[in-house]
Structures are given as C-alpha cells and as structure tokens.
N, C-alpha and C positions, 0 to 999 in steps of 0.2 A: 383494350380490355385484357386483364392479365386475368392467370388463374391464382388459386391461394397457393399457399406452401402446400407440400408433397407432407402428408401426416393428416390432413383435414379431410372428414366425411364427406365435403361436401366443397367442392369448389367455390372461392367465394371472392368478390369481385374489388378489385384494385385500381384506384385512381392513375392513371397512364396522363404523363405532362403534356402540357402541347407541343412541345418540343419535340416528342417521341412521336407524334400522329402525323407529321406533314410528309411522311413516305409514302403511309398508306396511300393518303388525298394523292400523292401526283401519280401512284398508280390506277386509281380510279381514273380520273381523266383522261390517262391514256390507256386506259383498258388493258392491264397489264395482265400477265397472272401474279394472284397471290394466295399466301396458302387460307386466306378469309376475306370477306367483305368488311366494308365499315360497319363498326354494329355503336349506334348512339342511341340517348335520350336527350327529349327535347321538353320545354313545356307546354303542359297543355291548356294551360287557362290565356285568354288571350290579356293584352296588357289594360290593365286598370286604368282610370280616366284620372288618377291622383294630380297627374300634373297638370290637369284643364282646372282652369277654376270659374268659377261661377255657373249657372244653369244658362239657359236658353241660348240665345245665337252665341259663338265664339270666334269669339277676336284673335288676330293671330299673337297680340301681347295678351291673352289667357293663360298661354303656353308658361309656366312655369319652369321656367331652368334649374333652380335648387331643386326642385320637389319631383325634378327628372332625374335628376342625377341622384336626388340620397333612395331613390326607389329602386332605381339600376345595380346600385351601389348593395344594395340590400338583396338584388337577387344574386347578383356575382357573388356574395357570402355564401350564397343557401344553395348554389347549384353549379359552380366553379368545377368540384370532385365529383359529380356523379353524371356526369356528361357520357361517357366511354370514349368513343372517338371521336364524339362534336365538342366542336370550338366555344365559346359559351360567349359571346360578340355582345355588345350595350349597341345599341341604335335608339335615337329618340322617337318615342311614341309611334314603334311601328305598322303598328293597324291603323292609322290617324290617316282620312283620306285627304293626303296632300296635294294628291294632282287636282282631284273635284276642287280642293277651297282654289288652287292656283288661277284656275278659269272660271273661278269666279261663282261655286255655288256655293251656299250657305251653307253652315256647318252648325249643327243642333246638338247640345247635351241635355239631359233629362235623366238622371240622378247615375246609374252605370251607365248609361246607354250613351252613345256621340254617332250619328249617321251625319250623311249628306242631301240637301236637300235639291232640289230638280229646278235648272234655271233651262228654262228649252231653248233649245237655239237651230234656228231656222239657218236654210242652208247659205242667206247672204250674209251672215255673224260668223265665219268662220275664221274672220280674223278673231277672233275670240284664242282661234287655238293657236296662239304665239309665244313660246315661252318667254318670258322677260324677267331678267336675275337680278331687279330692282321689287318684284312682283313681295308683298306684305309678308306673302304665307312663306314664300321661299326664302326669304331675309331669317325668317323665325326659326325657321328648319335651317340654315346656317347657322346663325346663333347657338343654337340646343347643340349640335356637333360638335360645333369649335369646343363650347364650355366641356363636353363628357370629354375630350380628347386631353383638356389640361388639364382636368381631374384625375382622369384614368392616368395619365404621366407612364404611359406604357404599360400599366402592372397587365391589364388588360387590353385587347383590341375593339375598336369604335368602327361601328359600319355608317354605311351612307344613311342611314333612317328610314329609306323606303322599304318596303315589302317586294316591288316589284316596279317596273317601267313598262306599261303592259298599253302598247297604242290601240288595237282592239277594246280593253277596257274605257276607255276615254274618246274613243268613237262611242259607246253607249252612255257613259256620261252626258255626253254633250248632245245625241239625238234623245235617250230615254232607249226603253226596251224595247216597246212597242213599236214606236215609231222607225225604228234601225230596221226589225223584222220586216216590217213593210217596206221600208227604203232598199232592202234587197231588192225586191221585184219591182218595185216602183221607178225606184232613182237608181238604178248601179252605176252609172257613168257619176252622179253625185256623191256615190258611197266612197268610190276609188278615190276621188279626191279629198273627203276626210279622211280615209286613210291616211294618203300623203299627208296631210297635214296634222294628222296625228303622230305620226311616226316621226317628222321633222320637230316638232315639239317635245316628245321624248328623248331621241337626240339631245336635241339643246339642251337639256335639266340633266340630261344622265352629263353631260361634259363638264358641268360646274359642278357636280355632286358626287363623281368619284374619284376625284383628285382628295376629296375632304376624307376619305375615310383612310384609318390607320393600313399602314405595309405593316404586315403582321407576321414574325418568323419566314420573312421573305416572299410572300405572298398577299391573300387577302381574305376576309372573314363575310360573312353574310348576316343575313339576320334573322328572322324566324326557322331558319333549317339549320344552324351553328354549322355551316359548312366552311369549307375553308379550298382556295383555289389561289396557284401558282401565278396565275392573271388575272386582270382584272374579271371581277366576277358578277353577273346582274341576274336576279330571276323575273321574269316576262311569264304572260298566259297568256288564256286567249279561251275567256270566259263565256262569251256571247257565242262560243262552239255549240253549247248545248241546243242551240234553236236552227243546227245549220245541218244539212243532210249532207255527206261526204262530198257531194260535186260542189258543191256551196261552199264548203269548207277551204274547197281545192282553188275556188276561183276567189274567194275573197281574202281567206285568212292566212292560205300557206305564201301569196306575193308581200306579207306585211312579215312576216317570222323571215323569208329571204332578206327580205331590204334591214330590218333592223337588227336581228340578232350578229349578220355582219359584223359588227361594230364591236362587238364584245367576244373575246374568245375564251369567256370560260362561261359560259351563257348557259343560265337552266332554265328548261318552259313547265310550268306549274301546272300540272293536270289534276281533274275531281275526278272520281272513280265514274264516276255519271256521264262524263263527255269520253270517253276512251274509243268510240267509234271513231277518231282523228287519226288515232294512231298509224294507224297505214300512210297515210300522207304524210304523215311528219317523217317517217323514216327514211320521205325519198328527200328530205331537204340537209345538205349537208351543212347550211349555217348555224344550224340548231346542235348546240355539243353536246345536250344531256340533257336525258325525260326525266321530272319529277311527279310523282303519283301519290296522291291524298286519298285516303279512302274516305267518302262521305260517311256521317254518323250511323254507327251500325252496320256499316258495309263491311263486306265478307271478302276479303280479297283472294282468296286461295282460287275463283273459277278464274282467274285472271292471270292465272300461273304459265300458263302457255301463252300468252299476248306479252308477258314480264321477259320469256323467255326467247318473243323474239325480238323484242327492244334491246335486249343487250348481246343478241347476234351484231348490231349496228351500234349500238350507241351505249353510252354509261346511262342508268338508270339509277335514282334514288327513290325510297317509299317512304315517306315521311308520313303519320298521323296516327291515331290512338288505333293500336294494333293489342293483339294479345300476343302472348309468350306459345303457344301453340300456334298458330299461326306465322310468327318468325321464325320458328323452327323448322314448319314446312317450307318454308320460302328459303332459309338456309341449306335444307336436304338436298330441295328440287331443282333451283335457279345457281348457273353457276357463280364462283367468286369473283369474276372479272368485271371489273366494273359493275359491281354494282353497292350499294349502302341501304341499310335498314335502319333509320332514326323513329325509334317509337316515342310518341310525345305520353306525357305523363303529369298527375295532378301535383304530385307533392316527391322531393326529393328521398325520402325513403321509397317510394315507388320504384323510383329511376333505380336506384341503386338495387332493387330487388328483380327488377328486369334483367339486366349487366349480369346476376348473380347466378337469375335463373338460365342466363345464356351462355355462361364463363364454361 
C-alpha cells in the first residue's frame, strides 16, 4: 500500500505489484521488524457454484473446467489492483468439500447451495480413510489445476484448490459431530487411531497436490487468504475445538497439529474467533509457524487485543475476515508490526479499494 502524491487532501491508495510485496511476506514469517504489518483485502462472498452443473447429487465430471476458469478469469480482472499486499491466487472451487466427496460422501447442489452429505462409518471402515490418487474426485481436482495453470500461462499464480488439509476436520466427517463428542469419552484409544489415519490420509493428498501448484515470484500462493510463503505453504484447523475443553484440546488435538504440520514449513492453523480458548496450547507447539484468526459474523475483535498480542510474542499471526476500518486501526495502534497481517475481506472491489485508502 502506497500513499498518494504529496499535494492530495487526503491520502489515497496505490496498487503495489507482486513483485514489490514478497519482502514484506518473508518478513512476516520470520517475524522480523518492519516499519508496518501486511495490510490486504480479500473477498468476501464465498465462491459461486457456476462451475457445478446440474442440481441434486454431483458427479465429479459436473465439475466444469471452461466455466472454472472464465469465472476466475473474471475475478482476476475485477480484484488483481485492489488487493494491497495479498496475492490474488485462482484455485479451483475452493469452498468445494473435496476431502468429504474423496471418502466417499455425497455431494448435494440445490440451486447456490452445494453441502456434503453424511455417509457414517463405524470404527471397522476405516479403511475408508486411504487416500488413492486414482480416487474420481481427486482426478477432477487435478484436471481443474492442470487446466487454470495453462490458461493462466503465468500472468497469474494457481494454488493447490483446497482451503485447507485439516485431519481433525475428516475425523468429524467420517464419525459425524455427535458421534466424535461421544467417542472422546467413550472410545479415545479408537479416536487416536483415526487420527492416525486421518493425518496419513492428509499426508498423502497434500503430496500429490502441492507439487501442482504454481512457484510464484519464488515462493508460493494460497487461497482464500491471498497469502503468499517463501515454502511450501498449507492452511489446516482444527474445528471440532469448539466442543473440546482445554485438556481435551491438549490430549486429542495438539498430538495431530505435532505430527502433521511437521511436514509443511510455512504451515498456517485457521482459527474462529469462537474456539480461541486453544490458544494457550498452540503456543506451546512449535510445529505450528503461524495463527490465523476469523472473526465469526459480527464479532468484535478488539477484547481479543491482548490474546493477539501474545500470539505474536511467539508466533506470526494473521486476521483475516469482515472487519471495519476502526477496528484495523485499533489493531494497527495496539498490536505490534512484527509479524503480523490484517486481510479485511470485502463485498465488492470498490470496497476494498476504499479500505486501502482509508488505511494509506
């Protein structure tokens, strides 16, 4: 984010190349000083079902390749320049739950809408959770890649297509909610081994699937948070928190974020302003490189200022989600610049751009 020319009432905001932004990023990750944070916009409508065709159960040849790419193609026009310091990355249909269709559950459209539907699987179906890179849906999700990458012919960077590789989330896939909650108490010797087997299955899909995504100004690009990392880069949660009390947390969730985030060293873990009781445990885990924090609709992030501030005593911290311009501002005054980023997501690119403007 630049300022305007020296003569203007009013500072007013300047598209900055990608070229120019990949300093910042490697100072965030290493938590460096610098004389500001990342300051982005992202968007905020989630992605449109354009590329699914027909209604009711969806096939993995639903998936639309043309009508993925001229929709990507159409947002890279509209939101390329009002980015600030986020990367503006094509992934195909990444709200699309790829892991659910992989093992196998049904996948539902009904006119915007596309959820997953609930196949349950008892605890001797766990072979169920195997990745296989023969698997329909995963085939289809290569396909969509390959094609955005020979379209895009560099002009732009293509990510891996997932949101996230989140083994916790896919342990509740494959028990249900209910059933998981109860499986703490019930089964835990059962729970730790779908772990394992959730975690080996994410493994496996993240190895064939980020070799596919573009090296981008020497690094690599994300996809709903337009972040951009010097290594390879993956965002992971760890959803099923909200039903876990801190010791809970410690004995189930923080041996799954050790063993996998391992694997990836520019690793960010997706947090809802609603589960932030975690926080304490995750800082004692040094596999994990960096907090990502969503404020839930309508949430007020500012009591949260001292909890920001001691996430990034230890670690880079990003806030990614529909935020106001008072609100950034406090979080600019209070929270230092060292590692940390503020991507406010936004409806429509004059938005973005008058964020940038009212932050320049």
């Amino acid at each position: 984010m630049r300022r305007g020319r020296r003569g203007r009432r009013k500072p007013v905001y300047e598209a900055i190349p990608d070229s120019e932004k990949t300093a910042r990023y490697r100072a965030f990750w290493q938590r460096a000083e610098t004389d500001r944070p990342l300051i982005g916009t992202t968007i905020a409508t989630m992605p449109s079902v354009r590329a699914i065709r027909g209604e009711g159960m969806v096939r993995p040849e639903d998936m639309d390749v043309h009508e993925c790419i001229k929709e990507l193609e159409e947002e890279w026009e509209q939101w390329r320049d009002c980015g600030g310091d986020a990367i503006w990355s094509a992934s195909p249909v990444w709200a699309f739950p790829w892991q659910a269709a992989m093992i196998g559950c049904p996948i539902m459209r009904d006119g915007e809408n596309v959820w997953q539907g609930h196949v349950p699987g008892d605890w001797n179906e766990m072979e169920r959770l195997r990745f296989d890179p023969a698997n329909p849906w995963f085939r289809r999700l290569v396909e969509l890649t390959t094609a955005l990458k020979e379209h895009a012919a560099g002009h732009y960077p293509v990510g891996s297509g997932l949101l996230g590789a989140t083994p916790s989330d896919l342990m509740m896939i494959f028990r249900g909610q209910e059933r998981l909650a109860v499986d703490l108490y019930d089964s835990p010797e059962m729970v730790a081994k779908l772990a394992e087997r959730s975690i080996q299955f994410c493994v496996d899909l993240m190895a064939q699937l980020l070799p596919l995504a573009d090296r981008y100004l020497g690094g690599y690009t994300g996809t709903i948070r337009y972040f951009w990392a010097p290594e390879a880069m993956l965002e992971t949660g760890e959803d099923l928190a909200f039903m876990m009390s801190p010791a809970a947390h410690r004995r189930f969730v923080v041996p799954i974020h050790r063993a996998f985030c391992r694997h990836y060293p520019c690793n960010i873990l997706h947090l809802h302003s609603a589960q932030l009781h975690t926080v304490p445990n995750l800082l004692d885990v040094p596999e994990i490189r960096a907090i990502e924090i969503t404020p839930d609709y309508g949430e007020d992030l500012l009591p949260y200022l001292g909890l920001m501030g001691q996430i990034l005593e230890r670690k880079p911290l990003i806030v990614h989600g529909i935020m106001t311009v008072p609100e950034m501002r406090a979080m600019l005054r209070v929270l230092p610049a060292r590692g940390l980023a503020l991507f406010c997501r936004c409806d429509r690119p004059e938005d973005a751009r008058g964020v940038l403007t009212a932050l320049a």
